[in-house]
N, C-alpha and C positions, 0 to 999 in steps of 0.2 A: 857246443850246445847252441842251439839257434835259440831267437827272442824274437817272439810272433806279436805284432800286436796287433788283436780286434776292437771292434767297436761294436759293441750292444745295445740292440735299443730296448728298453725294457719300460713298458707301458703299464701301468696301475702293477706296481711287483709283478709282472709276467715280463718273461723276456721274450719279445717278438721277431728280431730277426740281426743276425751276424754282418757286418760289412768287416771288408778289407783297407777300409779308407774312410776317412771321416767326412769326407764331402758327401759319401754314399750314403754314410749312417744319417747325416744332417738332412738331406733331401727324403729319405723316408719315413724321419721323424715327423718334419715339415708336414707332408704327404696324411701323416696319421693326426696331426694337427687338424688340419682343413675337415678330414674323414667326420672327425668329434664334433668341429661346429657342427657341419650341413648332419650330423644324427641329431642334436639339439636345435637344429632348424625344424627339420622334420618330424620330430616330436611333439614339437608348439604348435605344428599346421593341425589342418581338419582332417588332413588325409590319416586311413587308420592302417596299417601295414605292420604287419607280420614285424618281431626285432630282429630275425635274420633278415628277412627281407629287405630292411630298413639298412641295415647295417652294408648288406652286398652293393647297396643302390651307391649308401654313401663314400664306403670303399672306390666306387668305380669310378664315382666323378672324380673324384680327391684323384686318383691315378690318372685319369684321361682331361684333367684339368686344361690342359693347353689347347684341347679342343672343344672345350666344354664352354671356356672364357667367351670368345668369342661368338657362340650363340647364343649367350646370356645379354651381351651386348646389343645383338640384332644384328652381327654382321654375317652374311652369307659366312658358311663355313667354303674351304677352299676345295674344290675335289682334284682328286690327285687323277689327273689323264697318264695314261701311258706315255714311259717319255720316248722320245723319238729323236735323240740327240742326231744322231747321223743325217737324219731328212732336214730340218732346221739348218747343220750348219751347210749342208750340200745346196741349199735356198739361197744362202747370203751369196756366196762368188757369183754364182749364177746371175744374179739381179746385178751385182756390180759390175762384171761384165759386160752384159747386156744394156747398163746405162739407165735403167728404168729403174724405181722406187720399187723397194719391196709394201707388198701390201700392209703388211704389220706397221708400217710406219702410223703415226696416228696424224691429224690436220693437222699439230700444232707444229711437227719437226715437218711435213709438207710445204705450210707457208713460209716456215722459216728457211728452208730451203729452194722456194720459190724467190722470196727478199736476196737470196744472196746472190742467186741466179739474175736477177734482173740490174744487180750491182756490178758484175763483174764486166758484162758488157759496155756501162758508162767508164769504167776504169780504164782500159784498155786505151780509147781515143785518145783520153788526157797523154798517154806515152808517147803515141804514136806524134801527137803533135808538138810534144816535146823536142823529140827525133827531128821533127821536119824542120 
């Protein structure tokens, strides 16, 4: 005989959904947490919406929260470019190769590799005159 164990979340006596794991169950309680505020947010505003409507809105953010956060903030959300692993790392040998700065480099690893460049050449004589 096998011994299954689930995790329930069950919300106002409804039971809403099964996990296999309690970390699941936890994060979608969480999730249904968040949903309740932002529906008693939205309820106290001026705006007048439909309680499906209200409810779909606040379901969505409470799920898409991690990308919600951050425009709430005011920070640029991130857009996902196509990636292009192959081009990128085929870029890097190429420029080290050739000895020249990749253009992604930004000013600050530029100067700081300009300082190091103009160190190396003082370093050298000190040897040489050692030598002599």
């Amino acid at each position: 005989m096998a011994v299954i164990v689930k995790y329930i979340v069950v919300r106002n006596g409804e039971e809403k959904m099964t996990f296999a794991t309690k970390k699941e169950a936890d994060a979608y309680d969480k999730m249904l947490d968040i949903a309740d505020r932002l529906f008693d947010f939205l309820d106290t505003s001026d705006l007048k919406l439909d309680e499906r409507q209200q409810e779909e809105l606040c379901l969505l953010m409470a799920e898409k929260r991690d990308e919600v956060m951050p425009i709430l903030r005011g920070v640029k959300p991130n857009k996902k470019a196509p990636a292009k692993p192959a081009a990128k790392t085929a870029a890097k040998p190429a420029a080290k190769q050739a000895g020249g700065a990749s253009p992604s480099k930004t000013a600050k690893t530029s100067a700081k590799t300009a300082v190091r460049s103009t160190k190396k050449p003082a370093a050298k004589p000190k040897i040489a005159a050692k030598k002599a």
